[in-house]
C-alpha positions as CSV (number, residue, x, y, z in Angstrom):
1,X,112.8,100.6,126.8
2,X,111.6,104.0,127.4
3,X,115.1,104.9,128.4
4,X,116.0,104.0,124.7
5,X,113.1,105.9,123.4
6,X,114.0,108.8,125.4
7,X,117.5,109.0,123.2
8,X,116.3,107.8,120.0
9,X,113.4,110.4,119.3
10,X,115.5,113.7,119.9
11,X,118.5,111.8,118.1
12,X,115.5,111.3,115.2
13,X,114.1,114.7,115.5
14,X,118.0,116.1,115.2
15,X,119.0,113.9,112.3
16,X,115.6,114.8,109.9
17,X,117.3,118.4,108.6
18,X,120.3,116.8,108.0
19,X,119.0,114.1,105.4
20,X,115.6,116.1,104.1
21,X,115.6,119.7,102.8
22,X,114.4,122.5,104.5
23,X,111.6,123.0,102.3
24,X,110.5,119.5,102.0
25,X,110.2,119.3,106.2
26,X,106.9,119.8,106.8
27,X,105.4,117.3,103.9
28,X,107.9,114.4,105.5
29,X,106.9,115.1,108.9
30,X,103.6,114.9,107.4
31,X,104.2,111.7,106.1
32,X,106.0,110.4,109.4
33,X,103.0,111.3,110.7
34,X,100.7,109.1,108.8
35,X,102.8,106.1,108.9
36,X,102.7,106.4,112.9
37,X,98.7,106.4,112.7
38,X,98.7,103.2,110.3
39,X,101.1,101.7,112.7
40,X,98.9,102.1,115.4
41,X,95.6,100.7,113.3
42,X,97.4,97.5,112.4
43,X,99.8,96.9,115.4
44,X,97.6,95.3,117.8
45,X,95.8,93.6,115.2
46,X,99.7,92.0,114.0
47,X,100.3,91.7,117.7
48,X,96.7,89.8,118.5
49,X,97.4,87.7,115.6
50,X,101.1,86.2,116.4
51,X,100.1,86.3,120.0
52,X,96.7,84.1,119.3
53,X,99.3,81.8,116.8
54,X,103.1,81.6,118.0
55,X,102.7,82.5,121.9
56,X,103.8,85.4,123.9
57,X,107.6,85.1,123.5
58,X,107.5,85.5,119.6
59,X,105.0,88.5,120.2
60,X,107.8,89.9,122.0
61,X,110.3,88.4,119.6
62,X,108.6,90.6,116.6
63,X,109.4,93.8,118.7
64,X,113.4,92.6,118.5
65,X,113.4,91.4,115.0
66,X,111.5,94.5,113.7
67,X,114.3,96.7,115.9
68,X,116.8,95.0,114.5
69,X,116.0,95.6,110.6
70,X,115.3,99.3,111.8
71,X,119.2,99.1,113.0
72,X,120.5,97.9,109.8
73,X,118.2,100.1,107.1
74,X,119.7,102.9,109.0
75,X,122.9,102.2,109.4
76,X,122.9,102.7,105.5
77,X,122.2,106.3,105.7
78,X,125.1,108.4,105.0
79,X,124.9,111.8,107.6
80,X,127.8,114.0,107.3
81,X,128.7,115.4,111.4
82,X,127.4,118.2,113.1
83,X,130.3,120.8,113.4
84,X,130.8,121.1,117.5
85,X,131.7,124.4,119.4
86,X,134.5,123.8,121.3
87,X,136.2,120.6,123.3
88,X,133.5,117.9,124.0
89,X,131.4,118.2,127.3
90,X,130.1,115.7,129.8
91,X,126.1,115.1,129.3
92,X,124.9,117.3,131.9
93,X,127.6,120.2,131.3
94,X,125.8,119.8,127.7
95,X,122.2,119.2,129.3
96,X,123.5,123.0,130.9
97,X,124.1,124.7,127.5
98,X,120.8,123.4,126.1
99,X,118.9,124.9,129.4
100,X,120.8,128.3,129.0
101,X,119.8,128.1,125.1
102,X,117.0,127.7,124.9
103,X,115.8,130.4,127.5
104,X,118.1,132.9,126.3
105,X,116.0,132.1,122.9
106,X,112.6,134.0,122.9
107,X,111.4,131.9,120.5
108,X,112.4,128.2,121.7
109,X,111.0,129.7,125.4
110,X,108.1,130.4,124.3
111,X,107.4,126.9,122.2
112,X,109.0,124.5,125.2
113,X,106.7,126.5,127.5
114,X,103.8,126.1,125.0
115,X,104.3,122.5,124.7
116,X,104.8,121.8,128.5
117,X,101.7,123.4,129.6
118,X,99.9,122.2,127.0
119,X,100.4,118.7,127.2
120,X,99.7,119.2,131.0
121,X,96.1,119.9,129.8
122,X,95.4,117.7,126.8
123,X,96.6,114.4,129.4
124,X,93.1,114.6,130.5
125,X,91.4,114.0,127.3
126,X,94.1,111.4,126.3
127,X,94.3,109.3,129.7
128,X,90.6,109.8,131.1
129,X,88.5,109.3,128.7
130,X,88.2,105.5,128.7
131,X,86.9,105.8,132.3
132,X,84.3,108.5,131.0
133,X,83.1,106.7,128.7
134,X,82.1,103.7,131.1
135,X,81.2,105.9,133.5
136,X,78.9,107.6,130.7
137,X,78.2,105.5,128.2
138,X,78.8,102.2,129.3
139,X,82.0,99.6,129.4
140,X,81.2,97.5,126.4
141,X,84.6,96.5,124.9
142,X,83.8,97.9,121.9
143,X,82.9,101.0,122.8
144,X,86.5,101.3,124.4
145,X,88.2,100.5,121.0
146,X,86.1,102.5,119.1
147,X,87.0,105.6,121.1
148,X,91.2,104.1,120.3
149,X,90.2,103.7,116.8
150,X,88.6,107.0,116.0
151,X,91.5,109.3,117.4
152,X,93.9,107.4,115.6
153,X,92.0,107.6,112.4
154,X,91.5,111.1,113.2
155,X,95.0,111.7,113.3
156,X,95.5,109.3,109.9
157,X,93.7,111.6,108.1
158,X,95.9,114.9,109.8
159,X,98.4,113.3,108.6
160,X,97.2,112.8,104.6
161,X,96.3,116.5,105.3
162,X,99.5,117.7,106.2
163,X,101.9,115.6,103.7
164,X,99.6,116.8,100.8
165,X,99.7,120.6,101.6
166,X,103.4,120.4,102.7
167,X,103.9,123.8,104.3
168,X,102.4,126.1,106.6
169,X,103.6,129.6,106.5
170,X,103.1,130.8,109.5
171,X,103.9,127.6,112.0
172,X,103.1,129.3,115.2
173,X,100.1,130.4,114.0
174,X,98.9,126.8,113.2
175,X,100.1,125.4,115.9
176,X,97.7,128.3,117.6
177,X,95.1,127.0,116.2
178,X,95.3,123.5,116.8
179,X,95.6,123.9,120.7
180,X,92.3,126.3,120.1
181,X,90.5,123.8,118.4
182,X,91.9,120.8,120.9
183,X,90.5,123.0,123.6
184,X,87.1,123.4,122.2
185,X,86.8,119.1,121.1
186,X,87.5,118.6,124.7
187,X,85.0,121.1,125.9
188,X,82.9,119.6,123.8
189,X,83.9,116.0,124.9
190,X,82.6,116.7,128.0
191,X,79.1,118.0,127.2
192,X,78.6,115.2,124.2
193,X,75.0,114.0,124.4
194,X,75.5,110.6,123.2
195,X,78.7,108.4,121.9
196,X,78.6,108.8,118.3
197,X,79.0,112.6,119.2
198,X,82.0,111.5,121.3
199,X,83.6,109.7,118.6
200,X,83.0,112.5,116.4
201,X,84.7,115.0,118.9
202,X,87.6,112.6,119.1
203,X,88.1,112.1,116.0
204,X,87.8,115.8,114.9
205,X,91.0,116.3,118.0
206,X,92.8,113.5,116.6
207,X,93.0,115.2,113.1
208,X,94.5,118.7,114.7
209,X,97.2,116.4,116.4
210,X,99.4,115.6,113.4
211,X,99.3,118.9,112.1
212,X,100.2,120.2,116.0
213,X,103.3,118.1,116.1
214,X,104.7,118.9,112.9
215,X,104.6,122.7,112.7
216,X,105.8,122.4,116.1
217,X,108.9,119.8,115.3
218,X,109.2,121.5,111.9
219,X,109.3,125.2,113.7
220,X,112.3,124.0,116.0
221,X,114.0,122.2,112.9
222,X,114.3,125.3,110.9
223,X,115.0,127.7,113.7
224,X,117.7,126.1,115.8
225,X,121.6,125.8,115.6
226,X,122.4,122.6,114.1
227,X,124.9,122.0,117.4
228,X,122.1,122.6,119.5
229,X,119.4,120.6,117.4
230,X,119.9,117.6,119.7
231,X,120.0,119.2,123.0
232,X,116.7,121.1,122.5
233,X,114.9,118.3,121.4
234,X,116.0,116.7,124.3
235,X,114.6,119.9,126.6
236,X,111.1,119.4,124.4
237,X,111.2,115.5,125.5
238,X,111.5,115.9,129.1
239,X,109.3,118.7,129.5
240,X,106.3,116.9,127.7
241,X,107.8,113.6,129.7
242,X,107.4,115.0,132.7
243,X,104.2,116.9,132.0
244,X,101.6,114.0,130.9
245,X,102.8,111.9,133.9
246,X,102.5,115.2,137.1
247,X,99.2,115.5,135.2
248,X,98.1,112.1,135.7
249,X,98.9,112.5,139.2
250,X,96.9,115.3,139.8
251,X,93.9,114.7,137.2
252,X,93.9,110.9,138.3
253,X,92.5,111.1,142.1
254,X,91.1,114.7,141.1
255,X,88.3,112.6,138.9
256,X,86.9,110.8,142.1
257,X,86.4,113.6,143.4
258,X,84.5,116.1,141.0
259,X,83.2,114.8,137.7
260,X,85.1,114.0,134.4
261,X,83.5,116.2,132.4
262,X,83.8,119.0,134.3
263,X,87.7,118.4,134.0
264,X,87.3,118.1,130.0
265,X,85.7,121.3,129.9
266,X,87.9,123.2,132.3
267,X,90.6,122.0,130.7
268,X,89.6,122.8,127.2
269,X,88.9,125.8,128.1
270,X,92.4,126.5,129.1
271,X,93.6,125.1,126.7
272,X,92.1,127.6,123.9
273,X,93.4,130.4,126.2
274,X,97.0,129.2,125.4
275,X,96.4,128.8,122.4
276,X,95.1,132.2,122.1
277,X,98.3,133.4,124.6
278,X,100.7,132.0,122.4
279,X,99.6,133.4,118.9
280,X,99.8,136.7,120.5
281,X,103.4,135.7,122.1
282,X,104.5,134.9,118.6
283,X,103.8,138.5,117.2
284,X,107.2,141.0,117.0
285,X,109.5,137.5,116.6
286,X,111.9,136.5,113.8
287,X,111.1,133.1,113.0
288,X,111.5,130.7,109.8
C-alpha cells in the first residue's frame, strides 16, 4: 500500500498543472489541503463506527470500495500527454535524469534540500509527542486525541486560510517563514507549562503546515519542465521518505536517553535557522 502511495502522489502532484491553471494553483492546493484535514477529523470516527457495526473485514472493505470510485471519477478526466525528450528510458535511467536535474537546478537544490532536512527536524514533534505528553502530562486517552485533534484542526484552518487568499507572491519566502514559526511552536512545545498551552502550540504548528506544503508543491509546479514534473516529485518523495523514518531512528532511542523536551527545543531551534538559511538562499534566483 505504501508502494502504491509512493507512485500515486508524485503522479498527483505532476498531473495538478495539467488540469488547473497556473494562477488558480495555490487556492486548489489550498483546498486539497483542507479536504485532507476534514478527512482526517471524520475518518476514524467513519472507521470506529463500521468497525463497532459490520466487523473488521468491511472496515477494510470501505478502504477498497472508496479506491475504487476514486479509480472511476478519475478515469473521467481528460489529460492531454506530456511531450517526452527523446526515446523512452528504463525507470532508473529516468530516476538518473531527475537526480542530474534537479541538482544542476539551483533552485529545485535548494527546495529538495530544504525539505529533506527539514522534515529530519519536524519528525520529532510529529512522532514524539504522544510519549511527551504521558511522560508530562499524563496518559489519559483523551489527552492523546486531543493533542491528534488539535494539529489537525490547526492545519483545517491553514487550509481555509490558504484557499481564501489564493496566492503567495513570494513562495520561498513563505515557506521561510513557516519553517521559522514551526521551529519556534516546537521550542515552545517543549517548555509548555501546562497542556492547554501544548494544544495551543500544536495547534498554532498545525496551521503553518498547510500553507508549508502548498507554496512548496505550488513553487515546484510552476517552476519545473513539464517532462520532468514527475520525476522531481518523485526526488521530493523519497527524500522526505527517507528523512522522517532515519530520524525516527535516531530521535527514537536518543529520547531515553536525554529528555524530550530538550530535543523539541534543539530541534526547533534548528529548524528556524533553516528557515532563516533558506530565505537568504532564495535571494539572487529566478523563480515563478
Amino acid at each position: 500500500r505504501s508502494l502504491g502511495a509512493g507512485i500515486q502522489t508524485p503522479a498527483v502532484n505532476a498531473l495538478y498543472p495539467q488540469i488547473v491553471p497556473m494562477e488558480k494553483l495555490t487556492k486548489v492546493q489550498g483546498i486539497n489541503q483542507t479536504l485532507n484535514s476534514v478527512l482526517l477529523l471524520l475518518s476514524p470516527a467513519a472507521g470506529g463506527v463500521i468497525l463497532g457495526s459490520l466487523g473488521i473485514f468491511w472496515s477494510f472493505m470501505a478502504d477498497v470500495i472508496t479506491a475504487s470510485l476514486a479509480i472511476c471519477i478519475t478515469s473521467f478526466i481528460q489529460v492531454s500527454g506530456v511531450p517526452q525528450k527523446g526515446e523512452p528510458q528504463s525507470v532508473l535511467k529516468e530516476l538518473k535524469q531527475g537526480l542530474s536535474y534537479t541538482f544542476s537546478h539551483p533552485l529545485l537544490r535548494r527546495v529538495l534540500t530544504c525539505f529533506a532536512v527539514s522534515f529530519f527536524l519536524i519528525t520529532p514533534a510529529a512522532m514524539l509527542s504522544p510519549l511527551y505528553i504521558e511522560r508530562t502530562f499524563g496518559s489519559d486517552v483523551w489527552r492523546l486525541t486531543a493533542n491528534e485533534m488539535l494539529w489537525t484542526l490547526g492545519t483545517l484552518i491553514g487550509g481555509v486560510y490558504v484557499s481564501l487568499r489564493g496566492e503567495f507572491q513570494d513562495k520561498i519566502r513563505a515557506s521561510a517563514h513557516c519553517l521559522v514559526a514551526f521551529g519556534l511552536c516546537f521550542g515552545l512545545l517543549g517548555v509548555a507549562p501546562n497542556f492547554p498551552s501544548f494544544l495551543l502550540f500544536i495547534a498554532a504548528a498545525g496551521f503553518f503546515m498547510p500553507i508549508l506544503a502548498t507554496s512548496q508543491t505550488v513553487l515546484l509546479q510552476e517552476n519545473v519542465d513539464p517532462a520532468m514534473m514527475g520525476r522531481v516529485f518523485s526526488l521530493l518523495q523519497i527524500a522526505t521518505g527517507t528523512a522522517m523514518p532515519v530520524a525516527i531512528l535516531f530521535f527514537g532511542p536518543l529520547a531515553d536517553l536525554i529528555s524530550i523536551a530538550t530535543i523539541l527545543l534543539f530541534c526547533g531551534a534548528l529548524l528556524t535557522v533553516v528557515g532563516l538559511v533558506y530565505r537568504n538562499a532564495g535571494k539572487g534566483l529566478t523563480y515563478r
